[in-house]
C-alpha positions as CSV (number, residue, x, y, z in Angstrom):
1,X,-1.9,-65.8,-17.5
2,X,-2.3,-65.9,-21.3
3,X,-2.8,-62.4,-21.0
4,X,0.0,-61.2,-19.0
5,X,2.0,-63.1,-21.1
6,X,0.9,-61.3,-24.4
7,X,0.8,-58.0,-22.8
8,X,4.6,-58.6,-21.8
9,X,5.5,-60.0,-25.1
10,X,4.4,-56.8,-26.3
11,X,6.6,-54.5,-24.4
12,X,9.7,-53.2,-25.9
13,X,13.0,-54.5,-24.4
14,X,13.9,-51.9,-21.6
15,X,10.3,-51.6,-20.6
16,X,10.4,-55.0,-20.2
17,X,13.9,-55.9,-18.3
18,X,13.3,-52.9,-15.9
19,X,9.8,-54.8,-15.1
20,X,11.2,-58.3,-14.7
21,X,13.8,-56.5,-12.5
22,X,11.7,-55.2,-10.4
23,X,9.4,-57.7,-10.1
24,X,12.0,-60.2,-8.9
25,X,13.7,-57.8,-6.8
26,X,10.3,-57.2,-5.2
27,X,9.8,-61.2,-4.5
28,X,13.1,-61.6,-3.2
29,X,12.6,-59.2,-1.1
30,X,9.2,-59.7,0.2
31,X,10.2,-63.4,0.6
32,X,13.3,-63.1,2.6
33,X,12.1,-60.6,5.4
34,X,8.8,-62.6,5.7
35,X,10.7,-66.0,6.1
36,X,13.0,-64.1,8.0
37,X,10.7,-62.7,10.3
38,X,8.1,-65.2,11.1
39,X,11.0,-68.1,12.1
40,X,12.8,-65.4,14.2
41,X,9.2,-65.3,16.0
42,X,8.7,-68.9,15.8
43,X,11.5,-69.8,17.2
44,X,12.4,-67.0,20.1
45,X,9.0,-66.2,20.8
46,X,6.4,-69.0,20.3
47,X,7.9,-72.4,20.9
48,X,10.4,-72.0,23.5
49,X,7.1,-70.5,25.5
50,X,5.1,-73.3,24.4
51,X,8.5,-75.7,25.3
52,X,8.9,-76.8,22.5
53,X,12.5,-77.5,21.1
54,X,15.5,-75.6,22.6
55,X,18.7,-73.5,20.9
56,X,21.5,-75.0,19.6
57,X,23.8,-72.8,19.5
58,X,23.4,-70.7,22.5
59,X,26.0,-68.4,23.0
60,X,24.8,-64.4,22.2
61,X,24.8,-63.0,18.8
62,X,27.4,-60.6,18.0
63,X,27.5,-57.1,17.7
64,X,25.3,-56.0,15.5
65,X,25.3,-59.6,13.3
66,X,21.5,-59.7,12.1
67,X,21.9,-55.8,11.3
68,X,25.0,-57.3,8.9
69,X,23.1,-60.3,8.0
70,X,20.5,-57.6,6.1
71,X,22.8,-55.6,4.8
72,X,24.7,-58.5,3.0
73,X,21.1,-60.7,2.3
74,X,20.1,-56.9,-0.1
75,X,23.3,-57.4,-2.3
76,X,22.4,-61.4,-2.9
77,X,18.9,-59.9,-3.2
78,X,20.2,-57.9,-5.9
79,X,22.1,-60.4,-7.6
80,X,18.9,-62.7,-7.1
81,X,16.7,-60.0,-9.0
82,X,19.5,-60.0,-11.9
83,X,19.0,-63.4,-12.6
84,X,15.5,-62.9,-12.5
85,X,15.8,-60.6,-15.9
86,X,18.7,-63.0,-17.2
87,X,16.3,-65.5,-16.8
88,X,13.3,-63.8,-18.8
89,X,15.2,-62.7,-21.1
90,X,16.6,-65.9,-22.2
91,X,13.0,-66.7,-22.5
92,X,12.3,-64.3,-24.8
93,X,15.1,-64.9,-26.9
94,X,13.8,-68.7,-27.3
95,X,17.4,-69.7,-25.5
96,X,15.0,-71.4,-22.9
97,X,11.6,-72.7,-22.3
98,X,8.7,-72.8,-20.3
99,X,5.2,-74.7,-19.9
100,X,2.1,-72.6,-19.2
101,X,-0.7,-74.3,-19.2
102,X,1.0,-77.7,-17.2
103,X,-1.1,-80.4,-15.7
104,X,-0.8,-80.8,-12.1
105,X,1.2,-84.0,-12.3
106,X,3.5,-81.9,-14.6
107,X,3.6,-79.4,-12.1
108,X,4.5,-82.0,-9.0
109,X,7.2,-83.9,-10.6
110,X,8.8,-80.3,-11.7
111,X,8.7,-79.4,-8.4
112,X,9.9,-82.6,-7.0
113,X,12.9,-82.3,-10.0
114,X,14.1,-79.5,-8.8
115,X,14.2,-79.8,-5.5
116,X,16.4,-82.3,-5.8
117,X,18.5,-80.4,-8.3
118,X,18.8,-77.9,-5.6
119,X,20.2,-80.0,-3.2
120,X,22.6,-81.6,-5.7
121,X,23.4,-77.4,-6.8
122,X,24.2,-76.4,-3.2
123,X,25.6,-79.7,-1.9
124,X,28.2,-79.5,-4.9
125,X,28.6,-75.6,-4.3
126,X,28.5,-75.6,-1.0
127,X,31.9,-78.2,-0.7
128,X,33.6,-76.2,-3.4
129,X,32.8,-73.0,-1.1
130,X,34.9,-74.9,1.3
131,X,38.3,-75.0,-1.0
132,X,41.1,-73.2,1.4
133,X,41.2,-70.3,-1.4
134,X,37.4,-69.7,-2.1
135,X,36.4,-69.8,2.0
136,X,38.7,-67.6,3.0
137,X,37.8,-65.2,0.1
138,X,34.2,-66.0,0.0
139,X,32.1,-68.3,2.2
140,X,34.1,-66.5,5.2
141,X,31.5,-63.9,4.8
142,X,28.4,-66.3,5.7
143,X,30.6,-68.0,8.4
144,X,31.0,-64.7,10.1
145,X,27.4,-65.7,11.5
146,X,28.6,-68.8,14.1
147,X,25.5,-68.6,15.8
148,X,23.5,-68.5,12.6
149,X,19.9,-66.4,12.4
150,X,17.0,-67.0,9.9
151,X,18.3,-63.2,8.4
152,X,21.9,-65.0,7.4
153,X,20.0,-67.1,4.6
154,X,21.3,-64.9,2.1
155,X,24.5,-63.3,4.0
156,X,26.8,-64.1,1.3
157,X,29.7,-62.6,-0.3
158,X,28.5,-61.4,-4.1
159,X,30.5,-64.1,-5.4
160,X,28.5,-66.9,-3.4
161,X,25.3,-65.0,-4.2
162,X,26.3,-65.3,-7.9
163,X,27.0,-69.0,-7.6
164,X,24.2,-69.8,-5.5
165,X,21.6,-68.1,-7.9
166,X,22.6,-70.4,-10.6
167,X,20.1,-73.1,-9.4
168,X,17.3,-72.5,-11.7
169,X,18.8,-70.8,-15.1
170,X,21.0,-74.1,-15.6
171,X,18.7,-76.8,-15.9
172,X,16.1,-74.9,-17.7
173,X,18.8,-74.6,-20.8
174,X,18.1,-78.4,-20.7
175,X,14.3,-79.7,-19.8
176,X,11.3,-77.6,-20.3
177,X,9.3,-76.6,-16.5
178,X,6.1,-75.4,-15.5
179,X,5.5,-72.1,-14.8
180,X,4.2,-72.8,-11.5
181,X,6.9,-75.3,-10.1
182,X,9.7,-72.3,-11.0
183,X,7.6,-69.5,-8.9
184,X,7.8,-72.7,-6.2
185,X,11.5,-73.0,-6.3
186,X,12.1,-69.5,-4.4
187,X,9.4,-70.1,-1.9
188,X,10.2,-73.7,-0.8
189,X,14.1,-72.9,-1.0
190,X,13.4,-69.6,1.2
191,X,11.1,-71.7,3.2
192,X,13.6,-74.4,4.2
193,X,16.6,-72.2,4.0
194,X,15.4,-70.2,6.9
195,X,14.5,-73.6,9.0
196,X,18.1,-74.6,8.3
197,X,19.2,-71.4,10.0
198,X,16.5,-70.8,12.8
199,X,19.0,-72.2,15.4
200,X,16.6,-74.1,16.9
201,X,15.9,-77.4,17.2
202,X,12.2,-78.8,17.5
203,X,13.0,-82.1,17.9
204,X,15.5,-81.6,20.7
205,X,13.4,-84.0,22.5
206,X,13.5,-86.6,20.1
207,X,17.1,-87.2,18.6
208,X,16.5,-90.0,16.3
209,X,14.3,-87.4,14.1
210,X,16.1,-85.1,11.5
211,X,16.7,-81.9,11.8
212,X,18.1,-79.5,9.1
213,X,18.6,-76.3,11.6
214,X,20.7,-78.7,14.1
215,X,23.2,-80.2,11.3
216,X,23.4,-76.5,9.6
217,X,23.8,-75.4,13.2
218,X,26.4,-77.6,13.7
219,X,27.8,-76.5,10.2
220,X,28.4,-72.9,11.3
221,X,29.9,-74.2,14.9
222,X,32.3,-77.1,13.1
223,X,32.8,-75.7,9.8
224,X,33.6,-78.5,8.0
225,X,30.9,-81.0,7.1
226,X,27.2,-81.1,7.2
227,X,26.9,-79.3,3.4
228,X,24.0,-80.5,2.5
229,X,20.8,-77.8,1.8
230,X,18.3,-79.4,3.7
231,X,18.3,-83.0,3.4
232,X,20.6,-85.3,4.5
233,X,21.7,-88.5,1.9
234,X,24.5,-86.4,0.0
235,X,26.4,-85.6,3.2
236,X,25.4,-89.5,4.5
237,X,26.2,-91.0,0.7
238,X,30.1,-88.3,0.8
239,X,30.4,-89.8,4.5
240,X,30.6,-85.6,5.2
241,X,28.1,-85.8,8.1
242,X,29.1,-84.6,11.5
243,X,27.8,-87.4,14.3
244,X,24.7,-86.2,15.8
245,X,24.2,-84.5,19.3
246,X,21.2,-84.7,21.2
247,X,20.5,-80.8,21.7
């Protein structure tokens, strides 16, 4: 690590924004159709044979919606990889900081703190998105997916994507993170944000258990409510949670 990070150091500015680019653009990209892909399998292929779980939302897909889903998830992509460089380049400017050599309870609580900052970041975003003037000129776009797919994770107007990749540049101008729990912040988000729109629910069988993919499911069906990321306390603590079904 030491030595990537002098070698980088070392390179002049454009050499080095056109490899941060890159480089994020390339994660982004690599984590999105992965995610994508293996929770479409998951949940269309594997667990309905093994009967486990059911749909929620079962009415068919429309015309060509996941083929729109990746065409709009490459521009957030884009704007993801962007603040990739914004990010390292604040970094190199000394405008923000970052631990390299973290212990591991370092490492957990900066994952733990920004996880929760994440759900704070979307929950808060996420209710302005649903102002009369910003959903009909922006969230609309991610709405178009009623039945929702794990490829409309990152179906978003620009604007949202813009908003939305926020989450980690903001609180690092204010408390120094590890490394590590940063390159953890895209993976887990990915991880969950696809759950949340599989469409499926595992524990249709057993209601009392929480399920993100059902109240995001139910989010794309009622529109209003639900806005939490992946947990539920904001919407439960805003009284913005839709009453539960049993599918």
């Amino acid at each position: 690590m030491d030595r990537f990070i002098t070698t980088f150091g070392a390179m002049d500015g454009f050499r080095a924004a056109i490899t941060v680019f890159v480089a994020a653009l390339s994660g982004f990209l690599l984590l999105y159709f992965f995610a994508a892909s293996i929770t479409w399998l998951l949940t269309r292929k594997l667990l309905p044979a093994l009967a486990i779980g059911a749909v929620v939302d079962q009415r068919p897909l429309r015309d060509r919606q996941i083929r729109r889903e990746i065409a709009r998830s490459l521009i957030t992509i884009l704007v993801f990889g962007v603040y990739g460089l914004v990010t390292v380049l604040a970094w190199r400017v000394g405008l923000v900081s970052v631990e390299l050599h973290p212990s591991w309870p370092k490492i957990l609580f900066d994952i733990v703190l920004l996880l929760a900052w994440n759900e704070v970041h979307f929950y808060c975003l996420h209710r302005l998105l649903h102002t009369r003037w910003l959903y009909r000129r922006v969230h609309r776009v991610h709405h178009e997916s009623v039945a929702p797919t794990p490829f409309s994770t990152y179906s978003f107007h620009w604007l949202e994507a813009v908003l939305l990749g926020s989450v980690m540049i903001l609180p690092m101008l204010f408390f120094k993170f590890s490394l590590i729990a940063l390159l953890a912040l895209p993976v887990i988000s990915i991880a969950f944000n696809s759950i949340g729109h599989c469409n499926y629910n595992v524990f249709a069988k057993h209601p009392a258990l929480h399920s993100a993919s059902l109240e995001h499911s139910m989010h794309h069906l009622r529109v209003s409510g639900n806005y939490g990321f992946y947990l539920p306390f904001l919407d439960t603590w805003a009284n913005t949670t839709f009453r539960r079904t049993t599918r």
